[in-house]
C-alpha positions as a printed NumPy array, in Angstrom:
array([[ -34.951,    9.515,  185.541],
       [ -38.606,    9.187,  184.898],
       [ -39.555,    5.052,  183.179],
       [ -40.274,    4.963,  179.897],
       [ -43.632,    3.551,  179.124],
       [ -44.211,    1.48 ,  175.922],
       [ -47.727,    1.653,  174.255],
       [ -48.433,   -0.95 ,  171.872],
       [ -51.167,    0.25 ,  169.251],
       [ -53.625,   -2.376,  167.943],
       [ -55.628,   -2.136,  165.059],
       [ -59.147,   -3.443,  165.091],
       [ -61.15 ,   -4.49 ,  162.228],
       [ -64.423,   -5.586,  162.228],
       [ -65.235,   -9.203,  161.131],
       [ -66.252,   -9.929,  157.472],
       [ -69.965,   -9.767,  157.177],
       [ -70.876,   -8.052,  160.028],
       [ -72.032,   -5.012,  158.356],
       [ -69.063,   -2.739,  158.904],
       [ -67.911,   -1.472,  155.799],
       [ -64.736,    0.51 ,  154.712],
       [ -64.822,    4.14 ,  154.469],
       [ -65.976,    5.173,  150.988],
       [ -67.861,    2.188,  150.357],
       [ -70.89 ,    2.489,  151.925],
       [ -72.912,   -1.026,  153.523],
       [ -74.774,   -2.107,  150.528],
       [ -75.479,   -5.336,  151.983],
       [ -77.434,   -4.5  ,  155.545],
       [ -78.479,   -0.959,  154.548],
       [ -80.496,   -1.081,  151.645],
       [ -83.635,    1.268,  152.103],
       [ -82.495,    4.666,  153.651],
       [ -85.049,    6.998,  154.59 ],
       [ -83.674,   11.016,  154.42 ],
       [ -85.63 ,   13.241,  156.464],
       [ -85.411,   16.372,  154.561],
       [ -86.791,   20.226,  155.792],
       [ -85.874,   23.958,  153.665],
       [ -83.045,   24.343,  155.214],
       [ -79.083,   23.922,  153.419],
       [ -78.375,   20.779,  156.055],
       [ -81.449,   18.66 ,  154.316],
       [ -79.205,   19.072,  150.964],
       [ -76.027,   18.154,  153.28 ],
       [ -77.815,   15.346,  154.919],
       [ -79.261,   13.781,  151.398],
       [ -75.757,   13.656,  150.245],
       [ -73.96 ,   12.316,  152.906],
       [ -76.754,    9.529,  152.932],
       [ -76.345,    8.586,  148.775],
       [ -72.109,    8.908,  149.749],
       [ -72.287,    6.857,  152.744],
       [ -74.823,    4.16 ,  151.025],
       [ -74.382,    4.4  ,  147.645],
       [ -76.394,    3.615,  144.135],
       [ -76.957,    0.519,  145.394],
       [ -79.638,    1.319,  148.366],
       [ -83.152,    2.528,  148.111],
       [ -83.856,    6.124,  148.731],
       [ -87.247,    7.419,  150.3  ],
       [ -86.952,   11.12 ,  150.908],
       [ -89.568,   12.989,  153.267],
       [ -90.188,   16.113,  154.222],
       [ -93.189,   17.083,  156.646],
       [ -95.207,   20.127,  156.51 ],
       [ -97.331,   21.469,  159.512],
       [-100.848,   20.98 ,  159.843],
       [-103.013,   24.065,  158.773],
       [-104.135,   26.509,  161.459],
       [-107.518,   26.081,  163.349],
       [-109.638,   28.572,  161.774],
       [-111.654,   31.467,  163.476],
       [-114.34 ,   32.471,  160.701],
       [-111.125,   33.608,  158.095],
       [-108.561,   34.121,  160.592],
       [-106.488,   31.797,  161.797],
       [-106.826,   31.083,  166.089],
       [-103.517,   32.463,  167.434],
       [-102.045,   31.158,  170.627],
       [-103.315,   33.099,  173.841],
       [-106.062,   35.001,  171.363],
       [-109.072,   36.288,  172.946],
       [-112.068,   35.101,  171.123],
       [-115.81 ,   36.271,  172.06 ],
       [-118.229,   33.562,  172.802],
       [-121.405,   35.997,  171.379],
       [-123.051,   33.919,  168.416],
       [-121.518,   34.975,  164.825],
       [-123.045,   33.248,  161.522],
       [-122.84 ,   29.577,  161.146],
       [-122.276,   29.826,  165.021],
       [-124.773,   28.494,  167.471],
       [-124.413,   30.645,  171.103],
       [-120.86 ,   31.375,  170.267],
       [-119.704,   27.88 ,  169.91 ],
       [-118.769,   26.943,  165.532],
       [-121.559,   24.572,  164.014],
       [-118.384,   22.458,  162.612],
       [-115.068,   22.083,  164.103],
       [-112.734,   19.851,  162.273],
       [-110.475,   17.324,  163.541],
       [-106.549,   18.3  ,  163.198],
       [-105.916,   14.316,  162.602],
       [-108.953,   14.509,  159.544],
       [-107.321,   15.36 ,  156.505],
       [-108.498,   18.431,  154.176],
       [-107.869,   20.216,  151.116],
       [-105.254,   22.461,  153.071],
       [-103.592,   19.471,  153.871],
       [-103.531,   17.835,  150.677],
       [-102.233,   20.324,  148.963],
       [ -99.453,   20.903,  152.504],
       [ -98.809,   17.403,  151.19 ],
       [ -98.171,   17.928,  147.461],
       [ -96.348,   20.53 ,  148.136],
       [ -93.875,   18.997,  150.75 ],
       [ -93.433,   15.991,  148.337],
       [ -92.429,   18.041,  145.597],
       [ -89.814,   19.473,  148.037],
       [ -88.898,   16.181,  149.072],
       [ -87.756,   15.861,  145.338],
       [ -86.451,   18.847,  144.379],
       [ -83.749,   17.841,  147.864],
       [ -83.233,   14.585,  146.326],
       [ -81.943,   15.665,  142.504],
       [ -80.379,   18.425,  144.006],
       [ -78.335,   15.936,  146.285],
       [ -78.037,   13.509,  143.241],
       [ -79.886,   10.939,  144.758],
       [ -81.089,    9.247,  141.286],
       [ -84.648,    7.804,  141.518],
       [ -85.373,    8.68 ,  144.961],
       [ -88.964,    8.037,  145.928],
       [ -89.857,   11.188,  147.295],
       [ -93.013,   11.238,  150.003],
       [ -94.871,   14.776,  151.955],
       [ -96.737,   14.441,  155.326],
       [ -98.092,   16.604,  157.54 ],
       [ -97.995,   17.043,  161.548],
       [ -95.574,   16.46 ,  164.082],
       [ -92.295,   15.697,  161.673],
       [ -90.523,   13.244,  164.042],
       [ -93.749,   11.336,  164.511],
       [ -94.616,   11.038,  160.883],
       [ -90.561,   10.745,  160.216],
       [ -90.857,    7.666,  162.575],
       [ -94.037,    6.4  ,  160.941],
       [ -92.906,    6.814,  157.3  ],
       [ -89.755,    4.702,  158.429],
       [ -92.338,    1.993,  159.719],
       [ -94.344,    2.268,  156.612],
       [ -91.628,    1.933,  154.207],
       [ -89.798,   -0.784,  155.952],
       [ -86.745,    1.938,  155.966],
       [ -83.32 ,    0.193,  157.555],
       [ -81.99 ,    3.542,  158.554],
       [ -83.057,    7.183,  159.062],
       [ -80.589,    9.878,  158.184],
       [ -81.78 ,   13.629,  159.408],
       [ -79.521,   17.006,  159.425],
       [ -78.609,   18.891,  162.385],
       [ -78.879,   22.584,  162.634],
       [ -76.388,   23.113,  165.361],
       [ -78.521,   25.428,  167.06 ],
       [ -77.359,   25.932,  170.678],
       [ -78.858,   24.461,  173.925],
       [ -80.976,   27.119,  174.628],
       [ -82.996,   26.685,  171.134],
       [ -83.373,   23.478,  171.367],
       [ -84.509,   23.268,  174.878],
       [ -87.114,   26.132,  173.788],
       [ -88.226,   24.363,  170.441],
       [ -86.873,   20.88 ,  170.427],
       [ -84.801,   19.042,  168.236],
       [ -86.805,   17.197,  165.397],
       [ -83.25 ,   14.701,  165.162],
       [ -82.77 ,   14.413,  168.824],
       [ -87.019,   13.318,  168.907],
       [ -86.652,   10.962,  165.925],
       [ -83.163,    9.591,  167.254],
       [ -84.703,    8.929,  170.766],
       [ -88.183,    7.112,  169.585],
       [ -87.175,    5.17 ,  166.09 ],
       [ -86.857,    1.876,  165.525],
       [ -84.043,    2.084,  163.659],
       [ -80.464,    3.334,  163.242],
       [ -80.897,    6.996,  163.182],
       [ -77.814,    9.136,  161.426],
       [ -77.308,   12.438,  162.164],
       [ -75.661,   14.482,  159.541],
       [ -74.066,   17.398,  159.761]])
């Protein structure tokens, strides 16, 4: 006959006032300023209210969402990737080469408007989550560089950002915005799903 092993089961709690908190009641006390990385997809919704569940009324709530720079123009068209383009002088060209290029850091109209527009989305993510005044904030560019700079900016104490569950070969072929901003931040990243 085979011994009988006993296993003893220990509970562990963590120390008062280490920033652990109970299930249901959120950390009020260390996380105060979360920062929800939101996108048009049904996860940013998910994400926004897992956030205001796990950290409650009491916390401050920026919500961001990041829309991509405009094309490069080509006259009206927009350049397209692996585009052949002739190099013959055009109007407002001088020997094929544009008389102003502009910088895809320098802001422009297109942008500012990409902005407004991604802010008000921002918003509409945050009431629709229930996230009462939620301080909602557009960008443009890269989103997990301008995730990670808006969480600098706003002195954020943790980013929360939704998962799409896409499988490995997606994400090796277009990257994961959580996996970038989860990787590079600064601060305690939660991934929501």
């Amino acid at each position: 006959m085979a011994p009988t092993r006993h296993l003893s089961l220990v509970r562990v709690r963590p120390p008062l006032g280490t920033g652990f908190a109970r299930r249901g009641e959120g950390n009020r006390s260390r996380m105060t300023h979360v920062l929800i990385a939101v996108d048009d997809s049904d996860t940013s919704v998910r994400a926004a209210s897992t956030a205001h569940h796990l950290f409650g009324d009491g916390a401050r709530y920026t919500v961001i969402n990041v829309a991509p720079h405009a094309s490069l123009m080509w006259g009206e068209a927009p350049l397209a990737y692996g585009g052949v383009y002739p190099l013959v002088p055009m109007p407002g060209m001088i020997s094929g080469v544009p008389l102003a290029v502009a910088s895809p850091e320098a802001p422009t109209a297109v942008d500012a408007d990409r902005i407004d527009v991604a802010e008000q989305h921002a918003g509409n993510v945050a009431a629709e989550a229930g996230i009462p005044d939620a301080q909602p904030v557009g960008d443009t560019g890269d989103p997990a560089e301008a995730i990670i700079a808006a969480a600098r900016d706003h002195r954020a104490d943790v980013i929360v950002v939704g998962s799409h569950d896409r499988g490995w070969f997606s994400r090796l072929i277009h990257g994961s915005v959580a996996d970038d901003v989860a990787r590079e931040a600064e601060v305690p990243v939660l991934i929501a799903r």
